[in-house]
TORTIKE-652742 format. One record per residue (C-alpha): residue number from 1; y, x, z. Coordinates in Angstrom, 2 decimals, padded with zeros to 5 digits. Each point is the difference from the previous one (the first is absolute). Layout:
REM TORTIKE-652742
(NUM, (Y, X, Z))
...
***
This chain:
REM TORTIKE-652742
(1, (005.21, -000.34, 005.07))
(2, (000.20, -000.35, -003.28))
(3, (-002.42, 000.23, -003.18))
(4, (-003.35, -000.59, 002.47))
(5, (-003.29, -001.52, 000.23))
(6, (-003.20, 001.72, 001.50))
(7, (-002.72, -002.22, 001.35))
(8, (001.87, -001.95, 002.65))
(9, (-001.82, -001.35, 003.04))
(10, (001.01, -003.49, 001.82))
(11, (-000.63, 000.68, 003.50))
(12, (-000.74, -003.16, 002.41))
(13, (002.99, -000.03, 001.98))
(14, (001.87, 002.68, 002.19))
(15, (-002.41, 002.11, 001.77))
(16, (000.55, 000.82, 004.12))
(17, (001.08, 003.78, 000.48))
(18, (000.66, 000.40, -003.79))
(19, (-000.96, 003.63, -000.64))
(20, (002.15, 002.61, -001.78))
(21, (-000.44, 000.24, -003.77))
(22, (000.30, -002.59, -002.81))
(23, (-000.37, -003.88, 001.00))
(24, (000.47, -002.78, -003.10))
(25, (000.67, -003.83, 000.85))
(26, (000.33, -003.38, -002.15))
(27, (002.92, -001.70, 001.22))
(28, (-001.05, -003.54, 001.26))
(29, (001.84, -002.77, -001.78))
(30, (001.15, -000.92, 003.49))
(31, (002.37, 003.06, 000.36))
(32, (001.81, -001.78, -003.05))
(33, (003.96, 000.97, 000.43))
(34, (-000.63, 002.39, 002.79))
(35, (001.73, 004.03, -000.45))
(36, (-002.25, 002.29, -000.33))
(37, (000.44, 001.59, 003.68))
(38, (-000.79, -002.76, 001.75))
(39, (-003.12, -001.26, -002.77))
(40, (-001.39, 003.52, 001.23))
(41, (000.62, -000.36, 003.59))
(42, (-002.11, -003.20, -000.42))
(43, (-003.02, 002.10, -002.10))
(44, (000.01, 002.70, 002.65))
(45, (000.26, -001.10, 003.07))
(46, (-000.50, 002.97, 002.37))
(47, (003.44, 001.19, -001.26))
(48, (003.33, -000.96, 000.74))
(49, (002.37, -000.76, -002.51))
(50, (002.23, 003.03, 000.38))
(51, (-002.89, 002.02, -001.01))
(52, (-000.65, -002.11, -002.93))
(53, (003.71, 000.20, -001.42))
(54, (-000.10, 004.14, 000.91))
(55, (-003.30, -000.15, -001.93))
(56, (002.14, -001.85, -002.78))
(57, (002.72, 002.25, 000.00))
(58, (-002.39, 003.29, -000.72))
(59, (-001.33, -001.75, -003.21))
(60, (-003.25, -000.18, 001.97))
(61, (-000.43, -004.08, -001.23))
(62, (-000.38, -000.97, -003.79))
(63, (000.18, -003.84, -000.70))
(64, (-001.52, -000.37, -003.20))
(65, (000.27, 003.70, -001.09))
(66, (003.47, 000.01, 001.03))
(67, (002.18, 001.46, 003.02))
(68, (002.10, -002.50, 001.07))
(69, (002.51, -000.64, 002.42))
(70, (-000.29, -001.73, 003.28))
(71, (001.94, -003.36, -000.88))
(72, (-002.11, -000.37, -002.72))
(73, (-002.16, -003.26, -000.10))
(74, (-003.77, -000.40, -000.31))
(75, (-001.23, -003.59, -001.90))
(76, (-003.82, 000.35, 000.26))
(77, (-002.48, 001.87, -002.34))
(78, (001.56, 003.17, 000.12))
(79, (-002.01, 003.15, 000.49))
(80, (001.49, 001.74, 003.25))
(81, (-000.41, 003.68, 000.94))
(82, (000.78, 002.15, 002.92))
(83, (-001.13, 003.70, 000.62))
(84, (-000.27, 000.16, 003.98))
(85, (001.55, 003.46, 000.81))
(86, (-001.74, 002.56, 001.98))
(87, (-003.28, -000.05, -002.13))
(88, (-002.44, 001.61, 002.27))
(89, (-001.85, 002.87, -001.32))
(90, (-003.29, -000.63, -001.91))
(91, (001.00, -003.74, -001.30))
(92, (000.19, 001.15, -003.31))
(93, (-002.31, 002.52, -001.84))
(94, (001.03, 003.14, -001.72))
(95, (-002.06, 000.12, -003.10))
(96, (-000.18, 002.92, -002.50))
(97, (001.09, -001.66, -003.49))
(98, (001.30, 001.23, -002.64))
(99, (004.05, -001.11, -000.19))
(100, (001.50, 000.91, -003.56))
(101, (003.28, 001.23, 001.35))
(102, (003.01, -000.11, -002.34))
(103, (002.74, 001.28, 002.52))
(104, (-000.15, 001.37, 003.59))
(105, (002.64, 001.37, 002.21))
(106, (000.03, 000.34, 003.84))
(107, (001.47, -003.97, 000.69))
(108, (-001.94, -001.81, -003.25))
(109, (-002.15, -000.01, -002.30))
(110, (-000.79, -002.15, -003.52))
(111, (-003.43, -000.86, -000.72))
(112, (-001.85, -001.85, -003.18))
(113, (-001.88, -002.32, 000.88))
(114, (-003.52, -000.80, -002.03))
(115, (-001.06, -003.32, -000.13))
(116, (-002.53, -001.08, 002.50))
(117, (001.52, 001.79, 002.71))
(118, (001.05, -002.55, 002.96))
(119, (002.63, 001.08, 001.58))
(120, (-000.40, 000.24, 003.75))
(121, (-002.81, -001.49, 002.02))
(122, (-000.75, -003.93, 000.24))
(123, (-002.26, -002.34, 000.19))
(124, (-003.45, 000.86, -002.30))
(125, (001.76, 004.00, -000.35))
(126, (000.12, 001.10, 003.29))
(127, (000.39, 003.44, -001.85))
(128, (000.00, 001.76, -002.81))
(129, (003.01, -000.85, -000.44))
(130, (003.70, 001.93, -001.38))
(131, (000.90, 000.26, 003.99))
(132, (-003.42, 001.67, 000.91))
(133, (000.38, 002.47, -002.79))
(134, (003.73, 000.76, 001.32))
(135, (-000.74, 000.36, 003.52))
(136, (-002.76, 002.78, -001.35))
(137, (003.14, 001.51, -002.35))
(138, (002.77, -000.07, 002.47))
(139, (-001.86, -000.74, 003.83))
(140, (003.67, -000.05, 001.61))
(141, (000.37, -003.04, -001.57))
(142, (-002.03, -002.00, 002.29))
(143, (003.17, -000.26, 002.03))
(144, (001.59, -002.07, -003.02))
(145, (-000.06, -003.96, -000.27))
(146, (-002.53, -000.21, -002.62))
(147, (-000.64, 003.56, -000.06))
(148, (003.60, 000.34, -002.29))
(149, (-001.22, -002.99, -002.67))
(150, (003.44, -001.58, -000.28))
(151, (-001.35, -002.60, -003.17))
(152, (-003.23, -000.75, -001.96))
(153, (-001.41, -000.46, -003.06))
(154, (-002.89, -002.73, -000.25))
(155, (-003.57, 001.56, 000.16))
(156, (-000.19, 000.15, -003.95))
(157, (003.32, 000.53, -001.17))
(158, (000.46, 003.91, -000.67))
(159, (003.28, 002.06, -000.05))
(160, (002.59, 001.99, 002.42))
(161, (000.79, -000.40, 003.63))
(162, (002.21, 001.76, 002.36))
(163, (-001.56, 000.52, 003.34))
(164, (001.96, 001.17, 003.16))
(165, (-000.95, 003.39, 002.41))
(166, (002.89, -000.55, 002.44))
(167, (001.08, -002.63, 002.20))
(168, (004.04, 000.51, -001.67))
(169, (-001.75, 000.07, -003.88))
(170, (-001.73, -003.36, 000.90))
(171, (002.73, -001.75, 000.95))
(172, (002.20, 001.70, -002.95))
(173, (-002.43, -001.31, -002.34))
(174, (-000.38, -003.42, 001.59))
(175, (003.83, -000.21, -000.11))
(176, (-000.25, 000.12, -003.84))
(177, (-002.62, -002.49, -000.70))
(178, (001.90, -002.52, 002.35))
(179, (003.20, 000.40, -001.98))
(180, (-002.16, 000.55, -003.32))
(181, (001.76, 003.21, -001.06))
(182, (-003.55, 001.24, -000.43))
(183, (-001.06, -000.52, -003.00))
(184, (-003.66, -000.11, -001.83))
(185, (-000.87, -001.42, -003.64))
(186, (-003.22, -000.83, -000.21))
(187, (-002.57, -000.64, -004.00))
(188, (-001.23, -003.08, 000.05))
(189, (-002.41, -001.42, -002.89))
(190, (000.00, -003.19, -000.51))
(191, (-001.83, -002.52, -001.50))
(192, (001.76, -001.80, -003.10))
(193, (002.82, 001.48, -002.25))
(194, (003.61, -000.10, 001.76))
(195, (003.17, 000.00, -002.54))
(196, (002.58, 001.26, 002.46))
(197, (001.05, 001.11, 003.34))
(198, (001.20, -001.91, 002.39))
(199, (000.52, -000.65, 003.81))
(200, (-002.36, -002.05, 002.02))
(201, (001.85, -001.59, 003.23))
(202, (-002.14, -001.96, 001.81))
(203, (-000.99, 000.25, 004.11))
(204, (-003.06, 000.43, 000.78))
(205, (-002.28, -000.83, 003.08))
(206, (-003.72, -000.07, 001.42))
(207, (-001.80, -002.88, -002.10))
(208, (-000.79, -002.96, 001.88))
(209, (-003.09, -000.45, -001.25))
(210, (-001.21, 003.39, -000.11))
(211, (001.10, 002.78, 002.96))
(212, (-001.26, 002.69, -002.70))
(213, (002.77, -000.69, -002.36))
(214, (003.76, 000.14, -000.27))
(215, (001.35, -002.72, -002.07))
(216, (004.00, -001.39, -001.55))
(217, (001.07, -001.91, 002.51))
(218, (003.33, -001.60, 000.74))
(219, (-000.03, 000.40, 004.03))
(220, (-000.58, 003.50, -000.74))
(221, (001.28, 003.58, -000.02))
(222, (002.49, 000.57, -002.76))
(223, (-001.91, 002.76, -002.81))
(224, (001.46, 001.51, -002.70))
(225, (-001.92, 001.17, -002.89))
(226, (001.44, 002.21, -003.05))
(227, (-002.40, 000.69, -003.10))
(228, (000.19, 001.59, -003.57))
(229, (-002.18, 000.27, -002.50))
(230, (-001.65, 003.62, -000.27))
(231, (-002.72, -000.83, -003.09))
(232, (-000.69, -003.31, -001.21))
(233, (-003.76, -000.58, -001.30))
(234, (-001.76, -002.69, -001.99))
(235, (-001.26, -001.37, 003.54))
(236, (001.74, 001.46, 002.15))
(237, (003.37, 001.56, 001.35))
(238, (000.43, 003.14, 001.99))
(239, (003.42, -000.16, 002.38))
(240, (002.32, 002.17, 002.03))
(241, (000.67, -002.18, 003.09))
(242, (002.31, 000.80, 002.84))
(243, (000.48, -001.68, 002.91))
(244, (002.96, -001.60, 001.45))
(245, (-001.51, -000.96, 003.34))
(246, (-003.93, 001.01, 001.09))
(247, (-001.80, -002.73, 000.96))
(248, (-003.88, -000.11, 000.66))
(249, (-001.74, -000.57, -003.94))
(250, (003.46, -000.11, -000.98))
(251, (-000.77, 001.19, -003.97))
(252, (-003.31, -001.96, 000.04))
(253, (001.96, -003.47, 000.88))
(254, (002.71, 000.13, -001.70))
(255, (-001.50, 001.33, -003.25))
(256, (-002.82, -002.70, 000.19))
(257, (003.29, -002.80, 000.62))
(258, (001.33, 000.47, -002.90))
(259, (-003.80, -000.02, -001.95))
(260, (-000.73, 003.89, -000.52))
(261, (-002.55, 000.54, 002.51))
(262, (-001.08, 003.69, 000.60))
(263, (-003.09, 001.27, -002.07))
(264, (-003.08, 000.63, 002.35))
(265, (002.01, -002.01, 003.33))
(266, (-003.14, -001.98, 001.54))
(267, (002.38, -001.51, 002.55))
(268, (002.66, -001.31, -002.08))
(269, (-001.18, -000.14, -003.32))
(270, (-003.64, -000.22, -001.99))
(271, (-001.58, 003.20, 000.06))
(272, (-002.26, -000.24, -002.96))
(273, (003.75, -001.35, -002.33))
(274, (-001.87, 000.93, -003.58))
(275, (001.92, -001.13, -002.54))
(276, (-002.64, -001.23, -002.64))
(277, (001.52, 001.89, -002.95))
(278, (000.10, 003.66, 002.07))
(279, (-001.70, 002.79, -001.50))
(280, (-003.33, 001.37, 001.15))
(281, (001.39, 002.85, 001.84))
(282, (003.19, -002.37, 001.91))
(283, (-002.82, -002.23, 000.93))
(284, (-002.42, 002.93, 001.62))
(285, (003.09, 001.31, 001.74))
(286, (000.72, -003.40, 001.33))
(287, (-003.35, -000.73, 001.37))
(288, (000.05, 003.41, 001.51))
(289, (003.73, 000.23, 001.43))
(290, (-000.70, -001.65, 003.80))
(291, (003.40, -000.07, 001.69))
(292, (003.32, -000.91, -000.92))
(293, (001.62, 002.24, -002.76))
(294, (003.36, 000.84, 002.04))
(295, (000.80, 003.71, 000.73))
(296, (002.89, 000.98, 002.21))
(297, (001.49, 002.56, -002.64))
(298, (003.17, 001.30, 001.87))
(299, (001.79, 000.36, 002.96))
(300, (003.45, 001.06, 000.85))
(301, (001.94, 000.42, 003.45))
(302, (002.48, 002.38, 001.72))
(303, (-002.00, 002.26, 002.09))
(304, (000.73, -000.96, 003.62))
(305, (000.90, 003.21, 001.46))
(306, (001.54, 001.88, -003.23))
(307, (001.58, -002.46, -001.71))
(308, (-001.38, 001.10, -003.04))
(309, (-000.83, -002.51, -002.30))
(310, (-003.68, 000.10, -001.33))
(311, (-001.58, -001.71, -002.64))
(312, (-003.69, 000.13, -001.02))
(313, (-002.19, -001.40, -002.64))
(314, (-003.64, -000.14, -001.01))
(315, (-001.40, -001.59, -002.90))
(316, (-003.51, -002.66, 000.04))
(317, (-003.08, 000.97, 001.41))
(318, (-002.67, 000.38, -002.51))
(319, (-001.58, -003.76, 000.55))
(320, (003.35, -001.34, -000.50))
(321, (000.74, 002.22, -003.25))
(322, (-003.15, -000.49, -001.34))
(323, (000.50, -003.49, 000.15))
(324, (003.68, -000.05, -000.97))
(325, (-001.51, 002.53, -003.78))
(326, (-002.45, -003.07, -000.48))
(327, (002.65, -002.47, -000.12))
(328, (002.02, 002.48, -002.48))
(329, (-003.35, -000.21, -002.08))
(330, (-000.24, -003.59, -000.06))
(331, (003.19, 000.18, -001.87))
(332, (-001.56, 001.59, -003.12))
***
């Protein structure tokens, strides 16, 4: 599933009488070469491996944020997924939040997503989550993999998602992000001043070294990043990027590969990136800014029932805009 984080857990091993709902894995380096059906059938063992490849087949198992097909390969490191059907009543917690809705109809909906907001339960947010607020919005979709969630955004990245209400608009949806006709360009400030666009096409897998992080790698998954410049700054460069592919971190790698690391990212870049001739007000906005500056500005698909093609678009949060007016300041 593409264009994801969320605060993954790494569970011990495969768990006897794995319960319905949302179970995450590391794959062991020892399950190097094996397809993905038979790497799960080794993970969770109280299933057989017809199950698993049915399972597959529904889009209920991400590898890395992505659906993939049953012949494909695992190599070790990757983060694997799988929403056990039949989630029992009570598993997950309807909680009134408040969802700033930018579309609704009876099979979807399209949501904006403020940073901060995880998006479904894991470990250290077992709620509060963008799933507990839609099970309170829409309780029929408890019945849902992932209670319609078809793709994330990390924790604090902000911007548009398209969440399904049917069991025929999830799989429409997922259809489209697995042959990447939906499309989403995302603002991303970076740190540094960028001449030109270009096209970053690196893969990208789970970092060795650190199981938080996604990192260029050449026995990766092939990623495809597009980006222009929107405003170029003294410091800094705001882009338009659009993705190709949708790996996990995708923007955040790639854009820190080629040296532009986002402004704010603690993960992948320095937080506290001042340059030491920034105005007063850049550097209080700097100091203050505590996420990665990367907004999910707009989204566009064919609805799955209508075949109407939608587009929507919303522009930076206030944090992000604030931040993005300093850097216009610093120019003066």
């Amino acid at each position: 599933m593409p264009d994801t984080e969320a605060d993954y857990s790494e569970p011990n091993g495969s768990e006897p009488h794995l319960s319905p709902g949302l179970h995450s894995y590391i794959v062991p380096d020892d399950l190097f070469g094996m397809r993905i059906d038979k790497a799960l059938t080794e993970l969770c063992k109280d299933f057989s491996r017809s199950t698993i490849q049915g399972w597959i087949k529904k889009g209920l198992v991400s590898l890395d944020d992505e659906i993939p097909k049953q012949k494909d390969k695992v190599f070790g490191g990757e983060l694997l997924e799988v929403s056990v059907p039949e989630i029992r009543k009570g598993e997950w917690q309807a909680q009134e939040m408040d969802i700033d809705i930018v579309y609704e109809d009876e099979e979807m909906l399209v949501i904006n997503k403020p940073a901060g907001w995880v998006v479904h339960p894991g470990a250290g947010n077992p709620d509060g989550t963008l799933l507990n607020a839609l099970l309170f919005h829409y309780p029929e979709s408890r019945a849902l993999a992932r209670a319609g969630i078809v793709h994330r955004l990390d924790k604090d990245t902000s911007g548009l998602m398209v969440v399904a209400k049917t069991e025929n608009a999830r799989l429409g949806l997922t259809a489209q992000l697995v042959d990447h006709s939906l499309h989403r360009e995302y603002l991303a400030l970076v740190n540094g001043r960028i001449i030109s666009g270009n096209t970053v096409d690196e893969p990208i897998a789970r970092d060795k070294h650190d199981r938080r992080k996604m990192a260029v790698n050449m026995m990766g998954k092939e990623a495809v990043t597009h980006y222009r410049v929107d405003q170029r700054f003294r410091n800094h460069t705001l882009l338009r990027v659009q993705l190709e592919t949708g790996r996990t971190h995708q923007i955040r790698v790639h854009l820190t590969h080629i040296g532009f690391s986002l402004a704010g990212d603690p993960v992948y870049g320095r937080r506290l990136a001042i340059p030491s001739d920034c105005s007063p007000v850049l550097e209080k906005e700097l100091r203050s800014f505590r996420r990665q500056a990367l907004h999910a500005t707009r989204i566009e698909y064919v609805h799955p029932m209508t075949g109407e093609h939608q587009s929507w678009e919303r522009p930076l949060p206030k944090d992000m805009q604030d931040l993005v007016d300093a850097c216009e300041d610093d120019n003066h």
